[in-house]
N, CA, C and O atoms as CSV, one atom per row, in Angstrom:
chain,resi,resn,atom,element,x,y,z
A,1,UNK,N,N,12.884,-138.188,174.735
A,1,UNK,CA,C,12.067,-139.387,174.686
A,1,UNK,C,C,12.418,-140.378,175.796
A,1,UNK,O,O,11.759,-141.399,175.998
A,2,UNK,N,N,13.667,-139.963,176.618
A,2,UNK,CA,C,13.749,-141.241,177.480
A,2,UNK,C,C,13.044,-141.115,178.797
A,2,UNK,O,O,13.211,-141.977,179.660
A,3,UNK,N,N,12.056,-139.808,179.044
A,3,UNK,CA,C,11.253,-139.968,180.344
A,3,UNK,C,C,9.681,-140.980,179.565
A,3,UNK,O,O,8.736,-141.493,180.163
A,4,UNK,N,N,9.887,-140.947,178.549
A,4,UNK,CA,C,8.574,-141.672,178.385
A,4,UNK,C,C,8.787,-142.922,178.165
A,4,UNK,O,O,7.866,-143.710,178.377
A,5,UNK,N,N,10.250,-143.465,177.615
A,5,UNK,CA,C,10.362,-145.068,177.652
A,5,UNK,C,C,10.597,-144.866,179.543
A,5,UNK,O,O,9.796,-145.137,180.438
A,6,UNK,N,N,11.265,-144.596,179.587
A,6,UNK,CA,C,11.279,-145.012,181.571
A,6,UNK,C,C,9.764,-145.177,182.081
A,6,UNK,O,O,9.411,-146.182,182.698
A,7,UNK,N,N,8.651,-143.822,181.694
A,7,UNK,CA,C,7.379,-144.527,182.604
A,7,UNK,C,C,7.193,-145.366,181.377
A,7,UNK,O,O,6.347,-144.556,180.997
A,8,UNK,N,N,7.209,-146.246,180.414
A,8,UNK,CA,C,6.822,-147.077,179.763
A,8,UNK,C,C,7.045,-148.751,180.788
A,8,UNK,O,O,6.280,-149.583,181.275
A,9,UNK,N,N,8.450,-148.565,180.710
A,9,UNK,CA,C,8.936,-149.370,181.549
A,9,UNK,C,C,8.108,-149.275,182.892
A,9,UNK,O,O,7.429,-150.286,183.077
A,10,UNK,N,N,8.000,-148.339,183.844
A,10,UNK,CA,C,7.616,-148.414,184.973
A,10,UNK,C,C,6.138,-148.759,184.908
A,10,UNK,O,O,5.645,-149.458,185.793
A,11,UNK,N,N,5.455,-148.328,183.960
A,11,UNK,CA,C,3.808,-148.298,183.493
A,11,UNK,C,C,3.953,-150.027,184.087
A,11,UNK,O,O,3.452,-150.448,185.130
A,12,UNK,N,N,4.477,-150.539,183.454
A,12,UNK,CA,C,4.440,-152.057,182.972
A,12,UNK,C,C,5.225,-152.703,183.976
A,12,UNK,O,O,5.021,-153.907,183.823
A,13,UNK,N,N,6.078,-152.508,184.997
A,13,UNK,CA,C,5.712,-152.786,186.348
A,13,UNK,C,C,5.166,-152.860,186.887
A,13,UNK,O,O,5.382,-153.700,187.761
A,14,UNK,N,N,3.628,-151.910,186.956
A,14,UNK,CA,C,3.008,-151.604,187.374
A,14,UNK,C,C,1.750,-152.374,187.140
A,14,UNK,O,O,0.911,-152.518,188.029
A,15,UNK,N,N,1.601,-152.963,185.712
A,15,UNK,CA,C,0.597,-153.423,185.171
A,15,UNK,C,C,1.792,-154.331,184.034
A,15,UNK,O,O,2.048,-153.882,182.917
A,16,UNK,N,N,2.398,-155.601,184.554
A,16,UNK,CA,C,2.591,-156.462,183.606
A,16,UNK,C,C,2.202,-156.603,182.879
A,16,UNK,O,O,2.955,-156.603,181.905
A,17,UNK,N,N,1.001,-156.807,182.657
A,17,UNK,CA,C,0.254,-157.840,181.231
A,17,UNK,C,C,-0.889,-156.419,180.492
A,17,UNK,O,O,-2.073,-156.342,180.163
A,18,UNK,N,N,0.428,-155.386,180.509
A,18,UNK,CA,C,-1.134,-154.062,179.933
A,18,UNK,C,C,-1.490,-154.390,178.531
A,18,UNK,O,O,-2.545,-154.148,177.944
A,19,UNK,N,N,-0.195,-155.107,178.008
A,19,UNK,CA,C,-0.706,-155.636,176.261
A,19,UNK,C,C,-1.869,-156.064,175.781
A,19,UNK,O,O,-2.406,-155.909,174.684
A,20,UNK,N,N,-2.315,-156.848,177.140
A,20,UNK,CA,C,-3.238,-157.926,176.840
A,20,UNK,C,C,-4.361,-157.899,178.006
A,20,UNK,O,O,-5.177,-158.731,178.403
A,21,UNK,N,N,-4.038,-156.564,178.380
A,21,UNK,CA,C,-5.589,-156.127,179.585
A,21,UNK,C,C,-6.588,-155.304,178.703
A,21,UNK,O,O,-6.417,-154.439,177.844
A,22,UNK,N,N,-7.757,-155.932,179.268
A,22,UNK,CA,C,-8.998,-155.005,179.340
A,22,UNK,C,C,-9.981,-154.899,180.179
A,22,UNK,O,O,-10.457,-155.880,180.750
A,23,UNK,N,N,-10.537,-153.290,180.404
A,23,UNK,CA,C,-11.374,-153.212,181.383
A,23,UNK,C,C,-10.974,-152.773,182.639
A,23,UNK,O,O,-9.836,-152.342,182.823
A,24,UNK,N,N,-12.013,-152.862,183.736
A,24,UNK,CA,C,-11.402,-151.753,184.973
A,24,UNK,C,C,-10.738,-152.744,185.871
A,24,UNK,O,O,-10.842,-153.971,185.864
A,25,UNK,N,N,-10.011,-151.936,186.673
A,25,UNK,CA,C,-8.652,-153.299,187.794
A,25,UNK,C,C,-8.633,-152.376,188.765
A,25,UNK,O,O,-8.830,-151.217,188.400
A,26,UNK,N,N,-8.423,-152.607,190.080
A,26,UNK,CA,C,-8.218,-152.092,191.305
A,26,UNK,C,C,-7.038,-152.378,191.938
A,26,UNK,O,O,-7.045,-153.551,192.312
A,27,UNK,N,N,-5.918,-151.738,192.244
A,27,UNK,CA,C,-4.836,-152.467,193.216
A,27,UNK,C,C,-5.100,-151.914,195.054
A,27,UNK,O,O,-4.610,-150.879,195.507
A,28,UNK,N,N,-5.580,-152.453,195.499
A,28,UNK,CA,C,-5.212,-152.524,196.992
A,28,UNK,C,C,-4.453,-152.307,197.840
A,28,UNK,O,O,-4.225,-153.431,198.286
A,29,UNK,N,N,-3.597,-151.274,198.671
A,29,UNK,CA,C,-2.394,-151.794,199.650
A,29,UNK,C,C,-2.472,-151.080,200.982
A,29,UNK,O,O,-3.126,-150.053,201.161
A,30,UNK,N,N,-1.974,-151.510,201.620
A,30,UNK,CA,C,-2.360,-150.578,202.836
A,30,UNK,C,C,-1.200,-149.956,203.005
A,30,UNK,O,O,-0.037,-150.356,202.953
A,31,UNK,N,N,-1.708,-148.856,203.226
A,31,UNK,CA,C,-1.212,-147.527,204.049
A,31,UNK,C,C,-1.513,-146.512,202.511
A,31,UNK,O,O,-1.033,-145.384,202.393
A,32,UNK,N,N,-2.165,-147.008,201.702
A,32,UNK,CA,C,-2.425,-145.718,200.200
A,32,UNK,C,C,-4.016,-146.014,200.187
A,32,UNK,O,O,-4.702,-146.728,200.918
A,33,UNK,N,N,-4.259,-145.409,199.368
A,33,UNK,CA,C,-5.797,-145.216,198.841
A,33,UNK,C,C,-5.831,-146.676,197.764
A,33,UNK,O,O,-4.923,-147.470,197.517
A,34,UNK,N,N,-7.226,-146.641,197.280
A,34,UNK,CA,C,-7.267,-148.009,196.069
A,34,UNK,C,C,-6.898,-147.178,194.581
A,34,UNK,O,O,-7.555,-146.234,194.143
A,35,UNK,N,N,-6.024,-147.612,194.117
A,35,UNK,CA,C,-5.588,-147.277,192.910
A,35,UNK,C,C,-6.373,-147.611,191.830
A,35,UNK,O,O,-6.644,-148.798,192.007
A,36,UNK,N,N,-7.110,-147.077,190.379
A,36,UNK,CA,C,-7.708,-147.554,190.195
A,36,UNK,C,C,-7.538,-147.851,188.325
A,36,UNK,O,O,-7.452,-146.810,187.674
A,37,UNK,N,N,-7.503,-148.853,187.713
A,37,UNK,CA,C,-7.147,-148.681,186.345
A,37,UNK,C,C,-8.165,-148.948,185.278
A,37,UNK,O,O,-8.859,-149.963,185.211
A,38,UNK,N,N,-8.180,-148.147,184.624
A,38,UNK,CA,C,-9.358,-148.346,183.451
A,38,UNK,C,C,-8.623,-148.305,182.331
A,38,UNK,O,O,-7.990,-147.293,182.029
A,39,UNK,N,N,-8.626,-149.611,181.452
A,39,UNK,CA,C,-8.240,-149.153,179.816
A,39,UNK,C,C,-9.456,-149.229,178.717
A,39,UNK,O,O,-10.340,-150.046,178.458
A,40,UNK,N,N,-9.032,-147.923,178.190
A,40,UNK,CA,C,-9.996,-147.227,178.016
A,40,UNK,C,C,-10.365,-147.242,176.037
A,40,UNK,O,O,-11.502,-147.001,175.631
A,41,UNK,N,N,-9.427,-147.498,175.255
A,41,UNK,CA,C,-9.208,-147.792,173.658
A,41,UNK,C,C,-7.995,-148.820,174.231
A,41,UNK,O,O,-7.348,-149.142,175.228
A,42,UNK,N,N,-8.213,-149.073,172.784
A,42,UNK,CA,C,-6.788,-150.348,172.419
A,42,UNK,C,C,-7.018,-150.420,170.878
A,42,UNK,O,O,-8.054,-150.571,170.232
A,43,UNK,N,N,-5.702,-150.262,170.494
A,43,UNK,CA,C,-5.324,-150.674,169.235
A,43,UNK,C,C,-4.396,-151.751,169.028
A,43,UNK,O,O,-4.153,-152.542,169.940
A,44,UNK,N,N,-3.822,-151.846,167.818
A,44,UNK,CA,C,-2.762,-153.364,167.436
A,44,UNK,C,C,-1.529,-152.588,168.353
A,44,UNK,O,O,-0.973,-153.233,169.242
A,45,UNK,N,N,-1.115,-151.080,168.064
A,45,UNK,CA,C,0.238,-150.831,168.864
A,45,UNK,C,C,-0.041,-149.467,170.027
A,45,UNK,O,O,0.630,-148.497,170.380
A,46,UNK,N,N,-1.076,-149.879,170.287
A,46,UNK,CA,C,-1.565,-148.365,171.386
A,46,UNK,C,C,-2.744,-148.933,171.775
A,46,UNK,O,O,-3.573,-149.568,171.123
A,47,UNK,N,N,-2.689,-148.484,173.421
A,47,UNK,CA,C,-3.775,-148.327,174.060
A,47,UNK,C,C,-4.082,-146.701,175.169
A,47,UNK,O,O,-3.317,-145.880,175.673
A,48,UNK,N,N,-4.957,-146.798,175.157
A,48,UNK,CA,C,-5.140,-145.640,176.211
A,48,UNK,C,C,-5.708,-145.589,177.770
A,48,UNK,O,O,-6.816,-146.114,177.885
A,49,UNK,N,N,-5.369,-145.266,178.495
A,49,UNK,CA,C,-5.994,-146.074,179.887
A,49,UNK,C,C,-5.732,-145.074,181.044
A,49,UNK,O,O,-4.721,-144.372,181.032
A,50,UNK,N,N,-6.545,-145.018,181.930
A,50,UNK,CA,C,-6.807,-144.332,182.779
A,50,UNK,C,C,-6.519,-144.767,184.401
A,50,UNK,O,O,-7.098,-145.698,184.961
A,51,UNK,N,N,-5.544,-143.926,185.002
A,51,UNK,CA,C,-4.872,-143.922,186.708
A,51,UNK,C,C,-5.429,-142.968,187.045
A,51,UNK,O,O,-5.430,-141.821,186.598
A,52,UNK,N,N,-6.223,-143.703,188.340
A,52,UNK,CA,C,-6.468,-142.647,189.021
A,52,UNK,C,C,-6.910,-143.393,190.696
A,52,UNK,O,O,-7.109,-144.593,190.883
A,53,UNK,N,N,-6.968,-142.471,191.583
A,53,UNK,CA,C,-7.453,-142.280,193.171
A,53,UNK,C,C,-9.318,-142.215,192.697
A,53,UNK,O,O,-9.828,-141.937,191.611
A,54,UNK,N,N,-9.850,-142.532,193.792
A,54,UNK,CA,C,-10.966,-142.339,193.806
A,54,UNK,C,C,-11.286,-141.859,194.959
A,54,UNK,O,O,-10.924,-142.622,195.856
A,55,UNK,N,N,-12.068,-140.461,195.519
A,55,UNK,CA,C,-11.621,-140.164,196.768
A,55,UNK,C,C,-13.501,-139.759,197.241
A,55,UNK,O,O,-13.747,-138.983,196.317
A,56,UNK,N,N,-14.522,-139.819,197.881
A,56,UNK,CA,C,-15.483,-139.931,198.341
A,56,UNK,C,C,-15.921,-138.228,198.408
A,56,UNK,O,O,-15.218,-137.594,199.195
A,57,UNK,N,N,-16.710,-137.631,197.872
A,57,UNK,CA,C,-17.224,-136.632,198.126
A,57,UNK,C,C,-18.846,-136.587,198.217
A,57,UNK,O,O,-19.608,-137.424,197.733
A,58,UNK,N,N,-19.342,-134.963,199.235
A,58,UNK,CA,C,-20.745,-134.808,199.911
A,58,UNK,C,C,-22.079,-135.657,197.972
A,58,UNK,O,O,-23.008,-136.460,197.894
A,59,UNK,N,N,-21.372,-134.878,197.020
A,59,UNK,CA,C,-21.946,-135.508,195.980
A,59,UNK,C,C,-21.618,-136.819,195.089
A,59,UNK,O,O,-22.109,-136.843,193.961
A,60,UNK,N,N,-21.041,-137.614,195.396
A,60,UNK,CA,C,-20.393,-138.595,194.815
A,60,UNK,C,C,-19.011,-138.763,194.885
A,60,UNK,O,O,-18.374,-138.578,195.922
A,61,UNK,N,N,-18.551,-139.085,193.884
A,61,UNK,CA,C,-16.991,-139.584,194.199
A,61,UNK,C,C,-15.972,-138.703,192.666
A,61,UNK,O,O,-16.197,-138.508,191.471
A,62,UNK,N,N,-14.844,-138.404,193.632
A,62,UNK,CA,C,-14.214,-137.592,192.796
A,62,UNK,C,C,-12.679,-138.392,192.123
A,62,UNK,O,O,-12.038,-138.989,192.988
A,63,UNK,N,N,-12.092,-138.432,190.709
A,63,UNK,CA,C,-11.236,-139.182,190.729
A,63,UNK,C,C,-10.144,-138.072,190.534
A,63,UNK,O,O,-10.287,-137.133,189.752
A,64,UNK,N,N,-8.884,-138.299,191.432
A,64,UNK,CA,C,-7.672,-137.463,191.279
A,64,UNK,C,C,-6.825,-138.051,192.005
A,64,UNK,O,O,-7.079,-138.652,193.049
A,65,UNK,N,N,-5.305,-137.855,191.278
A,65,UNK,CA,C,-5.341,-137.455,189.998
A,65,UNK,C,C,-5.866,-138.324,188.801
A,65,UNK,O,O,-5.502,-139.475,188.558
A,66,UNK,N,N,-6.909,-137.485,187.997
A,66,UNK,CA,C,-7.424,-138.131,186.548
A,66,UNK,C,C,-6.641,-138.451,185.431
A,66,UNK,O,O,-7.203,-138.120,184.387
A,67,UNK,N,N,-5.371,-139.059,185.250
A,67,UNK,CA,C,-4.825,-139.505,184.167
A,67,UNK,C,C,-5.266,-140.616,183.385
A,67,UNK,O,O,-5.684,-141.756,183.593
A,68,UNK,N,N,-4.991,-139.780,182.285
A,68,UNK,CA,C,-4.916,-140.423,180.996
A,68,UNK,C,C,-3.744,-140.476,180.500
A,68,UNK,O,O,-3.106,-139.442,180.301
A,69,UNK,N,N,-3.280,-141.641,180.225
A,69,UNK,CA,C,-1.732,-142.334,179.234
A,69,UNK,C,C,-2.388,-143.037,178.084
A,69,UNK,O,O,-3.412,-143.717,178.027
A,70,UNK,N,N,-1.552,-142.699,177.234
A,70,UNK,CA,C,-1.333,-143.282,175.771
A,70,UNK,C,C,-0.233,-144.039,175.879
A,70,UNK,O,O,0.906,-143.578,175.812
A,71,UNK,N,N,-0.477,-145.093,176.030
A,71,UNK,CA,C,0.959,-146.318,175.586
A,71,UNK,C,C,1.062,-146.703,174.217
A,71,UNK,O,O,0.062,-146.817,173.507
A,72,UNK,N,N,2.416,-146.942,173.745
A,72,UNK,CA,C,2.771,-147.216,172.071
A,72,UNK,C,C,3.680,-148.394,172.601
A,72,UNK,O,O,4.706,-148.331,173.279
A,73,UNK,N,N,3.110,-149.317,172.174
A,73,UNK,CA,C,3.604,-150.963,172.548
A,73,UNK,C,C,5.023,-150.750,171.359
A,73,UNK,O,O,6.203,-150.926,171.661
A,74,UNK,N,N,4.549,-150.370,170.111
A,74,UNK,CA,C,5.926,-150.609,169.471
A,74,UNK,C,C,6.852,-149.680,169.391
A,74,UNK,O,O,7.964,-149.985,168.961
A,75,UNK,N,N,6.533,-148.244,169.831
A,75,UNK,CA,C,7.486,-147.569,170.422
A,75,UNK,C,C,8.368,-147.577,171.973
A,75,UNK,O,O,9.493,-147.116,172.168
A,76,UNK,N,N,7.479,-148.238,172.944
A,76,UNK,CA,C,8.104,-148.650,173.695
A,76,UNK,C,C,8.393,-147.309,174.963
A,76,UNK,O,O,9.333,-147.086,175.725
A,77,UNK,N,N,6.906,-146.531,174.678
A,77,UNK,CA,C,6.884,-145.452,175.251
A,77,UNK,C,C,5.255,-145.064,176.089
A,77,UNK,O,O,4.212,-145.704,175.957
A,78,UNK,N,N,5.374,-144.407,176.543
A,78,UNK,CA,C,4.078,-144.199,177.605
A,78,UNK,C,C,4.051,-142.838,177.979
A,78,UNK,O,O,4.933,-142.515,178.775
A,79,UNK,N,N,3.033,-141.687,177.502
A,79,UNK,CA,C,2.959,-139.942,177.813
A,79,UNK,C,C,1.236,-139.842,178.290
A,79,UNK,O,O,0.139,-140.128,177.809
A,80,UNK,N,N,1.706,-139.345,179.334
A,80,UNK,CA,C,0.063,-138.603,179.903
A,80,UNK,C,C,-0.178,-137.832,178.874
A,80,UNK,O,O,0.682,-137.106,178.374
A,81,UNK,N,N,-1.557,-137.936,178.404
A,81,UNK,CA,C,-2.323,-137.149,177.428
A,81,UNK,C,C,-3.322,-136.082,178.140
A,81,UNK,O,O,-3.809,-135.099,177.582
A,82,UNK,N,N,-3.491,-136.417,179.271
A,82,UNK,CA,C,-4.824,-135.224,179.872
A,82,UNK,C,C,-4.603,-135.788,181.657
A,82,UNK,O,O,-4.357,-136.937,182.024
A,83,UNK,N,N,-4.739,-134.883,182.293
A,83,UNK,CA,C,-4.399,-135.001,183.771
A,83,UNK,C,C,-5.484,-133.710,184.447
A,83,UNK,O,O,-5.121,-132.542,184.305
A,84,UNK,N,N,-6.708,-133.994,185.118
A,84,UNK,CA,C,-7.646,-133.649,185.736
A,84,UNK,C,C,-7.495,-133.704,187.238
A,84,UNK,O,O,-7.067,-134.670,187.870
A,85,UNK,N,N,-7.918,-132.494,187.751
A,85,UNK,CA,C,-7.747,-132.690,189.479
A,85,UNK,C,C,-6.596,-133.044,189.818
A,85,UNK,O,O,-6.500,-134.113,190.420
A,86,UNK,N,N,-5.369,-132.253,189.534
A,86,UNK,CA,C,-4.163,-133.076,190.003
A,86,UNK,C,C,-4.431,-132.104,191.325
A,86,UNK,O,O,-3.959,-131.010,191.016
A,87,UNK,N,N,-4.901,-132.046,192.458
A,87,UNK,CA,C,-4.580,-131.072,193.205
A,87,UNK,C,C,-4.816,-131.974,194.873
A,87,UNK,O,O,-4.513,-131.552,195.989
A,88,UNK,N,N,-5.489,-133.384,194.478
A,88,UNK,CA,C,-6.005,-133.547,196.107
A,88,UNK,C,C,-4.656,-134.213,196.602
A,88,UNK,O,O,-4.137,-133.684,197.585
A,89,UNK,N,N,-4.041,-135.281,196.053
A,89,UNK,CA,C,-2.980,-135.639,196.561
A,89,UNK,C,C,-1.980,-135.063,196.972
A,89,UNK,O,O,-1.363,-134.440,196.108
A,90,UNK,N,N,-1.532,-135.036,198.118
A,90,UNK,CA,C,-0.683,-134.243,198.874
A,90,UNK,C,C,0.956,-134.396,197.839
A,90,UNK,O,O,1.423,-133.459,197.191
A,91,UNK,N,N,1.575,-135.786,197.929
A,91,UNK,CA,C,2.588,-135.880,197.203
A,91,UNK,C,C,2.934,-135.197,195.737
A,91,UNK,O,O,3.893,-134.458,195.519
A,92,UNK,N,N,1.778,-135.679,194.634
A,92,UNK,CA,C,1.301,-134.984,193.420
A,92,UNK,C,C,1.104,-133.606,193.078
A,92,UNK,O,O,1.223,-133.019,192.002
A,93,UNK,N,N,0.622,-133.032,194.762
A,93,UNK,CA,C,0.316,-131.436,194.211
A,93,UNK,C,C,1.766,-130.868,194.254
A,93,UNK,O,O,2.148,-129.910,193.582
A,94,UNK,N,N,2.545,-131.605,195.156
A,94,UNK,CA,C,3.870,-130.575,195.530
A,94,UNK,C,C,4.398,-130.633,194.596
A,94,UNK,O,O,4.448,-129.668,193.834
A,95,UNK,N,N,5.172,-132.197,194.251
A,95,UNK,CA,C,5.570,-132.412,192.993
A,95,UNK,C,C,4.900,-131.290,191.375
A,95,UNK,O,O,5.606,-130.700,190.558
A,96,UNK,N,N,3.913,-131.335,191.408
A,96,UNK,CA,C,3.207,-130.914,190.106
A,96,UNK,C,C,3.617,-129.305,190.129
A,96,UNK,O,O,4.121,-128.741,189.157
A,97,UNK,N,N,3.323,-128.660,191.385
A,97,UNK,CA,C,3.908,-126.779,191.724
A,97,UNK,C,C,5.235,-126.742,191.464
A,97,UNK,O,O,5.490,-125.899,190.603
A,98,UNK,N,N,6.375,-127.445,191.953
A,98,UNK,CA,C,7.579,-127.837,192.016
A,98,UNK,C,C,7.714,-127.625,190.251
A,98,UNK,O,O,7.805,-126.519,189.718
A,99,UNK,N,N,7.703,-128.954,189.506
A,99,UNK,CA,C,8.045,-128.885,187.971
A,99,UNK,C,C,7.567,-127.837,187.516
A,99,UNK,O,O,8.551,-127.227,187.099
A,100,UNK,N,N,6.514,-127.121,187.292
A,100,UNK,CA,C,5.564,-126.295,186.573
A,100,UNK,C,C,6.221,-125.114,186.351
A,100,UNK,O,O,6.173,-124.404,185.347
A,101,UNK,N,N,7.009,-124.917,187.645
A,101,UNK,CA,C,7.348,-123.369,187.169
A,101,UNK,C,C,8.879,-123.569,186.734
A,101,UNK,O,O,9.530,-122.537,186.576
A,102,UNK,N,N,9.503,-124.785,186.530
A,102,UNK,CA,C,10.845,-124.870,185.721
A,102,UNK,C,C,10.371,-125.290,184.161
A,102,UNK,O,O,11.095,-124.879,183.255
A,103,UNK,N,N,9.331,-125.992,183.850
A,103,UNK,CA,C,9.098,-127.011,182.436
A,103,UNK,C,C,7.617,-126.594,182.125
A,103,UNK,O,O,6.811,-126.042,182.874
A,104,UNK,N,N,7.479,-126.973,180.912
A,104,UNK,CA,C,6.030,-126.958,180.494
A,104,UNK,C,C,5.325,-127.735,181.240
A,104,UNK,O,O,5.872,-128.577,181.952
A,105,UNK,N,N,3.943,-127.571,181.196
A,105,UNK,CA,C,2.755,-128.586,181.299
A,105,UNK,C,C,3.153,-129.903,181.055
A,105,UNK,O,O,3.333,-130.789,181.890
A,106,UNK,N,N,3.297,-129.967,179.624
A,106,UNK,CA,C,3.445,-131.441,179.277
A,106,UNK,C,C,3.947,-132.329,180.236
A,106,UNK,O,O,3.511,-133.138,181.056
A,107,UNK,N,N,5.800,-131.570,179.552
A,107,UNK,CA,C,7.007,-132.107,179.852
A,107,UNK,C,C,6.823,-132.312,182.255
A,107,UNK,O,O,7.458,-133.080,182.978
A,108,UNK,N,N,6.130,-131.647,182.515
A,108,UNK,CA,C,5.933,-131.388,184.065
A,108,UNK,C,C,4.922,-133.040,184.020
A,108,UNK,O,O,5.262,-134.196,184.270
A,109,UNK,N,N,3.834,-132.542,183.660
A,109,UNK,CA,C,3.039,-134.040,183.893
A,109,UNK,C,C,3.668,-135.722,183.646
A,109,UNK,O,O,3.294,-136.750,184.210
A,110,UNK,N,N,4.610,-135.566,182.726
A,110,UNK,CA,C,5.246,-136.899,182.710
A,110,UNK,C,C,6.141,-137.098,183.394
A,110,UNK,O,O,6.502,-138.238,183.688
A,111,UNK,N,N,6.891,-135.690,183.939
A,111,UNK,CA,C,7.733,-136.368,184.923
A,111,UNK,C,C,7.409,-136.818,186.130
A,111,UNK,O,O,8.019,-137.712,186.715
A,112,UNK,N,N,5.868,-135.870,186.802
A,112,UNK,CA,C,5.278,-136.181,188.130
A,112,UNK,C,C,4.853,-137.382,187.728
A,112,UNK,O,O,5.188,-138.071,188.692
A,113,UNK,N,N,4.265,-138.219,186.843
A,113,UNK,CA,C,3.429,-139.292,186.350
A,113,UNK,C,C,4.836,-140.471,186.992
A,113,UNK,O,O,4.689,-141.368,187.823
A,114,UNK,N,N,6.188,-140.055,186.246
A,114,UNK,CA,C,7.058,-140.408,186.184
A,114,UNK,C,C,7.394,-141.128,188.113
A,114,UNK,O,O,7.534,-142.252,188.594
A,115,UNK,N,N,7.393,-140.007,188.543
A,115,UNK,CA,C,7.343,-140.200,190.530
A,115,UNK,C,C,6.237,-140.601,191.069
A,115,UNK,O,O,6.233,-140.912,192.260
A,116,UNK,N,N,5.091,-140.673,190.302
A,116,UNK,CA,C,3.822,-141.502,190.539
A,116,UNK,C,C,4.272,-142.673,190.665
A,116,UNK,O,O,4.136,-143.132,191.799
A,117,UNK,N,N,4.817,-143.410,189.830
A,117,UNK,CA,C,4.837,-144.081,189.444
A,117,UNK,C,C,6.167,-145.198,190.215
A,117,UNK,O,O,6.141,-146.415,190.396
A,118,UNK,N,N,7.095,-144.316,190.493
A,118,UNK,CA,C,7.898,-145.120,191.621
A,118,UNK,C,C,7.202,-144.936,192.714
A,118,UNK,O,O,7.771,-145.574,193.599
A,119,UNK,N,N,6.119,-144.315,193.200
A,119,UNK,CA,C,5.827,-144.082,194.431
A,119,UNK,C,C,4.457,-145.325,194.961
A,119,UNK,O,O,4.118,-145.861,196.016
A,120,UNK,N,N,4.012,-145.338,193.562
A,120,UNK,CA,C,3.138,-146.683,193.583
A,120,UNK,C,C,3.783,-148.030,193.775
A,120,UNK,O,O,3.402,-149.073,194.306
A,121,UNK,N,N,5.133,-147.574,193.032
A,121,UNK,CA,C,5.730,-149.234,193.225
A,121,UNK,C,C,6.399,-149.302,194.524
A,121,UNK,O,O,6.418,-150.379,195.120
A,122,UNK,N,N,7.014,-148.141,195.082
A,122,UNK,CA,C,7.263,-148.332,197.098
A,122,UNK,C,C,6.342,-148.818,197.461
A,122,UNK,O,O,6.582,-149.880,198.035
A,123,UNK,N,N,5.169,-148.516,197.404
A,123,UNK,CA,C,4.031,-148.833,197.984
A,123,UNK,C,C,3.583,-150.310,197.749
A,123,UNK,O,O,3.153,-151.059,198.626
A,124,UNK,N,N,3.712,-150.540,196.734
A,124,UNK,CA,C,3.500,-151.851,196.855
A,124,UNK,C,C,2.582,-152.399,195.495
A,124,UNK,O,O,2.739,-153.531,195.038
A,125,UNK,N,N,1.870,-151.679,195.083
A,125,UNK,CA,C,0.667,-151.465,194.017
A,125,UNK,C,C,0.877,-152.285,192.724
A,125,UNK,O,O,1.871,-152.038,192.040
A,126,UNK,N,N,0.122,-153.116,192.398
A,126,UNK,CA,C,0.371,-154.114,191.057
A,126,UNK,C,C,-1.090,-154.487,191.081
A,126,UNK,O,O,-1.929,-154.610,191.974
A,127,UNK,N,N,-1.082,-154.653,189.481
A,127,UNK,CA,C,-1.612,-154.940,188.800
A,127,UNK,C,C,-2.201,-156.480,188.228
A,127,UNK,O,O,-3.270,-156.888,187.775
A,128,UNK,N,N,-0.744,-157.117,188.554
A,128,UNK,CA,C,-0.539,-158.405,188.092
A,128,UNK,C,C,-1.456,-159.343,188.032
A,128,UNK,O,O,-2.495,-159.134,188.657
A,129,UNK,N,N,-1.346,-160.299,187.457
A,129,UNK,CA,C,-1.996,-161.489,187.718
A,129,UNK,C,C,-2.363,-162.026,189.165
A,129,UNK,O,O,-3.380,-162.151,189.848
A,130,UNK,N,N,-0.577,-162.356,189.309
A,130,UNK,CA,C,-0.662,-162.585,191.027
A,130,UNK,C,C,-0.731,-162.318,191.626
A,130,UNK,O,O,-0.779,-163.076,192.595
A,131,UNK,N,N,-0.833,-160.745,191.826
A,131,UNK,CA,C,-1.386,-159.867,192.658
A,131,UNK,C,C,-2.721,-159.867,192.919
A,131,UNK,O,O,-3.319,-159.849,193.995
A,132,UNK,N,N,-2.982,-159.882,192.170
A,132,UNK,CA,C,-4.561,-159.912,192.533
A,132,UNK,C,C,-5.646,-161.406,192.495
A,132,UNK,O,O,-6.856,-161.553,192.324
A,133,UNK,N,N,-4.586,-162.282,192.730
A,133,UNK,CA,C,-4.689,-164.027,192.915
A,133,UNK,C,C,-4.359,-163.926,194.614
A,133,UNK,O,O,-4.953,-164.659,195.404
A,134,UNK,N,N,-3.334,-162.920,195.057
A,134,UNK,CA,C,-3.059,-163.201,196.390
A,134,UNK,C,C,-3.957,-162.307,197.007
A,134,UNK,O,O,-3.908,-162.399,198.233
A,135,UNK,N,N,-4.623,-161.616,196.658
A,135,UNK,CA,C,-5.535,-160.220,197.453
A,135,UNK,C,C,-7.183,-161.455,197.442
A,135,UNK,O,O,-8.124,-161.361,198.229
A,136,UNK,N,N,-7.096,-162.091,196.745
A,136,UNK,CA,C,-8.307,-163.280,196.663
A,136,UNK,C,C,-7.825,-164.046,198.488
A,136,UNK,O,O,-8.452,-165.004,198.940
């Protein structure tokens, strides 16, 4: 259980105020793609919400990687539930081939989610309030 309190923790670096978000959010940064967040249910101790890239294709637009996380506010934990197209991101695919053939599915997706997730915060990527007060 402690890779899922860690991205819990990191989730929420990522998105301070996820307790009390709703609806779609964009983070911005240069030198990455636009990150893009949708929460998607919410309950009193869970919400569900969606990370993903949005990347331009001949028919529309494709989102990858398509995650879905389930956060448990009073557990204090955060697990990808469904992960679509993990394949365009260069970092993600290696990572994702890499775990797969030591760990399950699951246990593989939360840990890449897991390096997602510091790799968004090198980058720079928030969610915040003030983040997106200073991108104004």
């Amino acid at each position: 259980m402690a890779l899922y309190e860690a991205n819990y923790i990191k989730l929420f670096q990522l998105v301070p105020e996820l307790d009390s978000r709703d609806g779609a959010h964009v983070s911005c940064v240069s030198g990455d793609s636009d990150l893009h967040l949708q929460i998607e249910k919410r309950s009193k101790y869970t919400c569900e919400l969606r990370l993903t890239y949005l990347f331009p294709e001949d028919d529309g637009v494709i989102a990858d990687p398509d995650l879905v996380v389930r956060v448990y506010f009073d557990a204090r934990m955060a697990e990808v539930t469904s992960w679509i197209n993990a394949e365009r991101h260069e970092l993600l695919r290696y990572l994702s081939r890499q775990l797969q053939r030591e760990l399950g599915i699951c246990w593989s997706r939360n840990i890449v989610f897991s390096k997602w997730l510091e790799y968004l915060h090198d980058k720079g990527h928030s969610f915040s309030s003030a983040a997106a007060r200073n991108a104004l």
